[in-house]
Every structure is written in C-alpha cells, then in structure tokens.
C-alpha positions in Angstrom: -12.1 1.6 -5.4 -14.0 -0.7 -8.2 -15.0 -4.6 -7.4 -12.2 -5.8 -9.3 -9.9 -4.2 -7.4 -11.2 -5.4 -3.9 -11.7 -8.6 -5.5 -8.0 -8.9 -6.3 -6.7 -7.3 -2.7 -8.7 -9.8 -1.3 -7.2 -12.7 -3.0 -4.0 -11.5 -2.1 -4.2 -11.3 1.8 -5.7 -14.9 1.2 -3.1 -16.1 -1.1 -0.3 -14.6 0.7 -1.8 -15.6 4.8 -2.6 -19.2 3.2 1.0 -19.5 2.5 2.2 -17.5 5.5 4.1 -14.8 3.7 4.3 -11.2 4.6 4.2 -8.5 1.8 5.2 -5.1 2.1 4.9 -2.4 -0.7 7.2 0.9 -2.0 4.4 3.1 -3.9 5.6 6.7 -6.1 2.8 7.4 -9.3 0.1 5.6 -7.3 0.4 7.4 -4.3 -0.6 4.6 -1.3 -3.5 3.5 -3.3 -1.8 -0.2 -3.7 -2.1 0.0 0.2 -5.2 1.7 0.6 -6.4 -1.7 -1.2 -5.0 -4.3 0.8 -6.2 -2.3 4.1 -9.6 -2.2 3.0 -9.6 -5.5 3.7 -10.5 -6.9 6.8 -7.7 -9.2 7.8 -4.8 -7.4 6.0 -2.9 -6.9 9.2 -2.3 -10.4 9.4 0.4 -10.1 5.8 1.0 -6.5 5.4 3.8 -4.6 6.9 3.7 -1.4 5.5 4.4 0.8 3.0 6.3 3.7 2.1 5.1 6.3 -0.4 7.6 8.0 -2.2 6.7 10.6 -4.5 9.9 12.6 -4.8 13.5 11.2 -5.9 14.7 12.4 -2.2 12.2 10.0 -0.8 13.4 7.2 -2.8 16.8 7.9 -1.5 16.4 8.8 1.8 13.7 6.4 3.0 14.0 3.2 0.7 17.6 3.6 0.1 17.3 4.0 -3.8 20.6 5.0 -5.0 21.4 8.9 -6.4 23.4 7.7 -9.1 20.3 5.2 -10.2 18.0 8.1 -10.4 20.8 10.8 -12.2 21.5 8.2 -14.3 18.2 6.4 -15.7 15.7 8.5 -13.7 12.7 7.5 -11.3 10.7 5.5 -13.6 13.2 3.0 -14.5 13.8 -0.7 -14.6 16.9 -0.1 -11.8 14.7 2.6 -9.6 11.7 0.0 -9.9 14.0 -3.1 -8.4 16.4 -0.5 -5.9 12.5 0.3 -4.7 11.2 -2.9 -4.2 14.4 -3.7 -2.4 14.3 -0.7 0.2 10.6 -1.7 0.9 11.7 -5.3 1.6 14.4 -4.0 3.6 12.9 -2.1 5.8 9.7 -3.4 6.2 11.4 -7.3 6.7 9.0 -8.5 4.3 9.0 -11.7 2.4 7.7 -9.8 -0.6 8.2 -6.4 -1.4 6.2 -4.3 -4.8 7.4 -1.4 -5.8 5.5 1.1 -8.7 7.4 4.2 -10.3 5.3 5.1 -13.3 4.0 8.6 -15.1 0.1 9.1 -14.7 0.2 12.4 -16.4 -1.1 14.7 -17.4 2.5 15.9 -17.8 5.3 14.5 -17.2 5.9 12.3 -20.0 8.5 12.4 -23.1 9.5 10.1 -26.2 11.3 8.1 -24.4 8.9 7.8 -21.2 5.0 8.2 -22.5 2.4 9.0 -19.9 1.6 5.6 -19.2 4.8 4.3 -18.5 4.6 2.5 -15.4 7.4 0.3 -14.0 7.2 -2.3 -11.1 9.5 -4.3 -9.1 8.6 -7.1 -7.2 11.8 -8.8 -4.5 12.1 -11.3 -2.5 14.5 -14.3 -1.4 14.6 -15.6 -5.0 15.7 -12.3 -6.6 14.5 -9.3 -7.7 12.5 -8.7 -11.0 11.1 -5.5 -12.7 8.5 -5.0 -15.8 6.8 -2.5 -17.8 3.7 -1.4 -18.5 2.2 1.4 -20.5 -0.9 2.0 -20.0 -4.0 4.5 -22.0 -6.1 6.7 -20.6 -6.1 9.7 -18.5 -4.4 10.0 -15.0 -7.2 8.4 -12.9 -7.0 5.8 -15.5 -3.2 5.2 -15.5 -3.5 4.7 -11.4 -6.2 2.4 -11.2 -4.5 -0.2 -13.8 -1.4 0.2 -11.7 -3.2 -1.1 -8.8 -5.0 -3.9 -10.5 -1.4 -4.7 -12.2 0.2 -4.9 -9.2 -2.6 -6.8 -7.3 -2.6 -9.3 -10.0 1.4 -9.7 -9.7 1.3 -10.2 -6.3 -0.8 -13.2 -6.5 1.6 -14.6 -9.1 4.7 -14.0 -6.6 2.9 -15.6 -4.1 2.5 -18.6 -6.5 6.5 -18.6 -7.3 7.9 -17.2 -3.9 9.6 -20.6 -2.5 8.1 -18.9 0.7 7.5 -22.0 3.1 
C-alpha cells in the first residue's frame, strides 16, 4: 500500500467519523483492496461496516442483489452494475454511504468498447445514487491501485455532499 493511499484512507475514517457517517463498500476488479485500506487504519471500526467482494457476475446477483438482466444486458463493468452495486452494499450493510468498483485491470479482458482500464464506480446514499468512469493506463497492478486512490478520493467528496447529519 503507498503513502498516498493511507494518507487518503485515513482522511476518510476522519472525514466520515467527524460527520458521523457509516460507509460500507461493494469491491469486483480491486478485489477487497478499497477495504484492506480503510482497515489499515486504526480506528476504522468506528465508520466501516463491511464489504462484499464480488468478483463473479453470480456474486453480484446473489450477494448484493445486482440484477441478471443488468449484467446480460450491459455487462459487469457498466454504469447500471456500478450503481445496482453500490446499492446492494448499502443495503445490506445499512450504511449511510455505499462505493462500489467494477472495472477491467487486465491483462485480458478488455475490448473496443471496454479498454483495460475501464473502471466504473458507484457511490449511494440517501440523496441518490451516482456512477462515473474512469480509464485508467498502465498495467494491472497499476489499474488497481488508481482504483483505490479514485475511490478514496470520492469518498471524501461524498462525505462533503452527503446531507448526512
């Protein structure tokens, strides 16, 4: 894990326990690493729920509720698979916030319509549900850890703009 990335976990435990807001966190290309981050922290019990990694399309459906047609239709890395994530992870975890990551790190994986790189992310809570893009360069290990410092870095921006007491 690099400095930057601790620096930024870190800011969002105290961002989010300053405000008194509980985030929770639905993880596929990353595989827990978004997690991994915020529990390296000392302290992160007091805003994290939990998180569910789900690499495979079942997962998505059977654990976070993403729906089958969302996946036959647009496929796991996808704007509607991104929010459907964040959603489930919200859900189940009762959390105020709720991030969600679907991306492809490569090697493989990728095509002309969905480069390796191509990482989406939701983000839900009581104001709505939201989803963006990013595509990102590099290699696999690469693709990963901007996906965590992406996230991080969105997290402390829907802290800002939750509405959350």
């Amino acid at each position: 894990m690099t400095d930057r990335i601790k620096a930024l976990a870190a800011e969002v435990i105290e961002a989010f326990r300053s405000r008194g807001i509980s985030l929770s966190l639905a993880e596929s290309c990353t595989g827990g690493m978004i997690a991994a981050a915020v529990t390296e922290i000392a302290g992160a019990s007091d805003i994290f729920g939990g998180s569910a990694v789900t690499y495979v399309n079942e997962a998505k459906e059977n654990i976070l509720g993403v729906c089958p047609e969302t996946l036959a239709e647009h496929g796991a890395v996808s704007e509607k698979c991104a929010r459907e994530m964040a959603e489930g992870s919200r859900r189940i975890f009762d959390s105020d916030i709720a991030l969600s990551v679907t991306g492809i790190a490569g090697p493989g994986g990728g095509s002309t319509a969905k480069p390796v790189g191509t990482v989406w992310f939701g983000c839900a809570s009581a104001a709505g549900t939201e989803a963006f893009v990013c595509h990102f360069g590099g290699g696999r290990r690469d693709v990963r850890r901007r996906s965590v410092e992406r996230a991080l870095s969105h997290l402390l921006k829907a802290c800002g703009e939750s509405g959350v007491k």
